[in-house]
Steps between C-alpha positions, in 0.01 A plus 500: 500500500619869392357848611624808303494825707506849295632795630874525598401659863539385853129341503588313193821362692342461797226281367759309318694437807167412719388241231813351534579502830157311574551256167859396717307452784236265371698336269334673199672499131461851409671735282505914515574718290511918468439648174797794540855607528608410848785801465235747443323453835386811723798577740346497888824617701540411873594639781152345626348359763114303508302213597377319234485141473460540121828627426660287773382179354602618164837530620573841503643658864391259681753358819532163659261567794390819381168351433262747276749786509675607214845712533654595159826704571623793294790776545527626847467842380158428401173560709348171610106452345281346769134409468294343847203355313513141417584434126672861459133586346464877754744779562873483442738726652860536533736444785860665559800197451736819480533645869303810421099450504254526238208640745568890602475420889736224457770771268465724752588227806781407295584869476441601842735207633797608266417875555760733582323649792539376811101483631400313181736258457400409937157462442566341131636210731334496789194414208715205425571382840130530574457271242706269564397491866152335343775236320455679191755589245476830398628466148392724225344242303302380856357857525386527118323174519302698837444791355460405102240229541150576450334298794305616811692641767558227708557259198797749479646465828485127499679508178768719613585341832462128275770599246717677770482192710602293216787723417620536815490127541406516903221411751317798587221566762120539399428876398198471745802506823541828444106626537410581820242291669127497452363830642762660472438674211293844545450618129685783309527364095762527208318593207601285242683703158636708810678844389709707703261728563237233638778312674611881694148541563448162672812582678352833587160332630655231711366240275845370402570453847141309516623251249871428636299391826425196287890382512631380818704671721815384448504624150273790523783763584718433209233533268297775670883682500562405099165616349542818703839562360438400188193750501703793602754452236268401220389892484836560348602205355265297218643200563447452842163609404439196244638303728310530822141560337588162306568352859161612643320372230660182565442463845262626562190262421709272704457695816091467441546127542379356779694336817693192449397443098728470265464642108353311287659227271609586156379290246683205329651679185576843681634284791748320224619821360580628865716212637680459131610858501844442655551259162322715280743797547834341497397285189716659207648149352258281271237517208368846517246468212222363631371426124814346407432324799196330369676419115735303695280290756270451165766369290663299777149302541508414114317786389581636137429841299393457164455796216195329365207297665205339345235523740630778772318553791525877594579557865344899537738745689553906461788628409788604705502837611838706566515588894687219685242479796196520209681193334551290808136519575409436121767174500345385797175591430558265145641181675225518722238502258682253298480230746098542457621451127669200578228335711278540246713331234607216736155446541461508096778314373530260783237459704166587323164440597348205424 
């Protein structure tokens, strides 16, 4: 038995590999072949870094263990392109590799702990040490996946303190030890977007002092002492600015939680993307096509690519569009949709109804 796929895309290759992989697996005869020039394939470049068990099975960045999570590596130079929904199908977004930050709060930490002036470059650091006090590392690439993903607030802190964790590489105490106990709590709320001028106004009213009664006393001082600092010198200096209404926003929907909870879990695929981070931005050795990736695994499995077929069947995709985060989602987008394609052929070809 034969199928002839037309289009030389990554459905038509994914399909192709799919059909084979399960014709191996059931001891199936079955030969596939791509009407097209496998040298003329759309060009998907990594750094990148998603959960998709699509690509993964298909061979392209996937790890032993790694599961579902696919880490192609690229120069180091370049920004790493992240996506947290399952398949790589929702919002991608890029990730310093380089040392310097993509988001602007995370430039101007970066900034702040290299600065020149003396009160900057403290409370630059004493950010860092904070963080690593929760057993988080405060890499640039740990604070872009915070602040760049486009989850709910506390989605974001879990995903933060996850891929710090895993960078870091030690145990770390719940995030709920350092809330204070039920009851404790008497009201006084970061509003969430916070600006300066809503952050000095809460600091006017008292109710920033409301909300740091939600943190224990142990650590209360330190960070009742930072945000005040950092308040006083963000009137003159922009990054400090950036940086602490970032940190407000971040914390505080945390503060609102109640005693002795913890955040809530992240799912599965945004989960995978936090703990293989530490991989993710170190990998610069390897395939960095992903495409290329899928011409291999297809010809390695017997596949061939033909200039002429008889009977074609046409696996539908749209074309590839020019931004590098647009064509990550569209290549994922295709090999998801082509393993639909594939079902349906299996189904077809081998396994009709009777």
């Amino acid at each position: 038995m034969s199928v002839e796929l037309s289009g030389n895309s990554p459905a038509a290759l994914t399909a192709g590999i799919l059909l084979l992989s399960r014709a191996r697996q059931f001891g199936q005869r079955l030969s596939v072949s791509v009407m097209g020039d496998p040298t003329e394939i759309t060009p998907v470049e990594g750094p990148a870094l998603v959960h998709s068990a699509v690509l993964a099975s298909c061979g392209v960045g996937s790890r032993p263990g790694g599961g579902a999570v696919v880490v192609v590596p690229g120069p180091s130079e370049a920004p790493l392109a992240v996506c947290l929904s399952d398949y790589g199908t929702g919002e991608w977004f890029t990730v310093d590799r380089a040392g310097t930050g993509e988001h602007p709060a995370t430039q101007a930490i970066v900034r702040m702990c290299r600065s020149t002036n003396p009160q900057s470059r403290r409370l630059g650091r004493e950010l860092l040490q904070g963080l690593k006090g929760l057993g988080c590392m405060a890499e640039p690439s740990v604070v872009d996946l915070l602040l760049q993903s486009a989850v709910s607030p506390f989605e974001r802190a879990t995903l933060g303190l996850r891929a710090g964790r895993a960078l870091y590489g030690g145990r770390a105490a719940p995030q709920h030890n350092f809330l204070a106990r039920p009851g404790a709590h008497t009201g006084g709320n970061i509003p969430l977007g916070c600006t300066l001028d809503q952050a000095l106004a809460a600091q006017a009213s008292g109710d920033l002092s409301q909300a740091f009664e939600r943190v224990r006393a142990e650590a209360r001082p330190a960070l009742t002492a930072w945000v005040t600092a950092m308040l006083h010198h963000a009137r003159t200096h922009p990054d400090a600015e950036l940086v602490v209404c970032a940190v407000l926003d971040t914390i505080g929907p945390v503060l609102t939680l109640p005693g002795a909870v913890v955040l809530p879990k992240l799912n599965p695929a945004a989960d995978g993307v936090a703990v293989a981070l530490p991989a993710a931005i170190g990998a610069q050795s390897g395939p960095t096509d992903a495409a290329r990736g899928l011409v291999d695994t297809f010809k390695f499995l017997g596949g061939r690519f033909v200039d002429h077929a008889r009977f074609p069947v046409v696996v539908p995709g749209d074309p590839a569009p020019k931004g590098r985060l647009e064509r990550w989602k569209w290549f994922c987008t295709s090999t998801r949709n082509a393993a639909d394609t594939a079902d349906a052929l299996w189904r077809r070809v081998i396994d009709p109804v009777q």
